[in-house]
C-alpha positions, 0 to 999 in steps of 0.5 A: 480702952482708956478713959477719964478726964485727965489723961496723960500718956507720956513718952519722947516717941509716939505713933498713932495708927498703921502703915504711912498714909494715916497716922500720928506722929510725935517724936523729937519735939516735931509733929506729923499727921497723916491722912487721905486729903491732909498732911501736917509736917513741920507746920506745912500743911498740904492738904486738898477739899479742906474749908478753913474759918476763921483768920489765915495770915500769909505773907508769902505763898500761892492761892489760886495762880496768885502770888502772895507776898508782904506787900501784894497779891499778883497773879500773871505778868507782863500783858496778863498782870493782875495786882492788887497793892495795898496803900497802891491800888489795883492794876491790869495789863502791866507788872508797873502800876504806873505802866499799866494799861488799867489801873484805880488808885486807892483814892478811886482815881481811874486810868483806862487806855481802852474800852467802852463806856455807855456806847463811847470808845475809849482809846489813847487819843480820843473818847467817841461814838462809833464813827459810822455812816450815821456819823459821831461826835468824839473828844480828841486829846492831841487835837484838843477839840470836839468833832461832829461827823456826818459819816465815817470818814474824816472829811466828813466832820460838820462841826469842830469845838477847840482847836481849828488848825495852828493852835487856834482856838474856835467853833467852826461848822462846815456844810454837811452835802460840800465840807469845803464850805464854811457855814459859820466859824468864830474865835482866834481864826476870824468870824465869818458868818 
């Protein structure tokens, strides 16, 4: 039994324990501790159910599927990309934030070419209700105009904001039981009530 308050045993070479799976080692100036769930050599630590507290700096390095590197946190690739980029943003679906299908810069600007918000469809032409037998109202980028429909299906749009054909800017809404018939239309195509 040693004991006492200033302790000191001093040797080049020491080794604490029995066998090689739980021990204390220090020989050379390199330290090595060993045991069920924890392995310390040459400060690699490997271990297993251990909980840490306190700050862990990684500039490189895997947690959890994730890739750690000084300048991101990436987990996937291609389609299954998941980053997060300091001073970037974060961004799916694409190893390039620029590319990537989803992504929210660090200014909280937004890009989703797809999805839903609050019943609309999101896609990369249009943001719209379900066109359905009930109808919709949809936004649509390459035409740049508002349609309102009667049912599913494209002849049946009863109103059109925007762009009416030609790039001709209007309003014009047609008869919802005969689309061939204009009830009113007016801007750069004519008036006609």
């Amino acid at each position: 039994t040693i004991s006492g308050s200033d302790v000191q045993i001093l040797s080049p070479n020491v080794f604490l324990g029995k066998g090689n799976s739980n021990f204390i080692s220090a020989s050379g100036g390199k330290l090595e501790i060993s045991s069920s769930n924890f392995h310390l050599l040459r400060g690699n630590i490997t271990a297993s159910n251990v909980q840490l507290s306190g700050s862990i700096k990684a500039e490189s390095g895997d947690i959890g599927g994730f890739t750690i590197s000084n300048t991101e946190l990436v987990g996937g690739s291609g389609a299954s990309t998941v980053a997060l980029t300091p001073g970037t943003g974060i961004h799916l679906g694409n190893a390039s934030f620029g590319s990537a299908p989803f992504s929210v810069t660090n200014a909280g600007v937004l890009k989703a070419e797809s999805g839903t918000i609050g019943g609309f469809t999101i896609d990369s032409t249009d943001i719209r209700t379900p066109y359905d037998s009930n109808g919709g109202f949809g936004l649509e980028k390459d035409n740049r105009r508002m349609t309102f429909r009667t049912g599913s299906e494209a002849d049946s749009v009863v109103l059109t904001i925007g762009n009416l054909g030609d790039n001709k800017i209007g309003i014009k809404a047609l008869d919802s039981s005969d689309s061939s018939k204009t009830l009113f239309k007016l801007g750069e195509d004519g008036n006609q009530i």
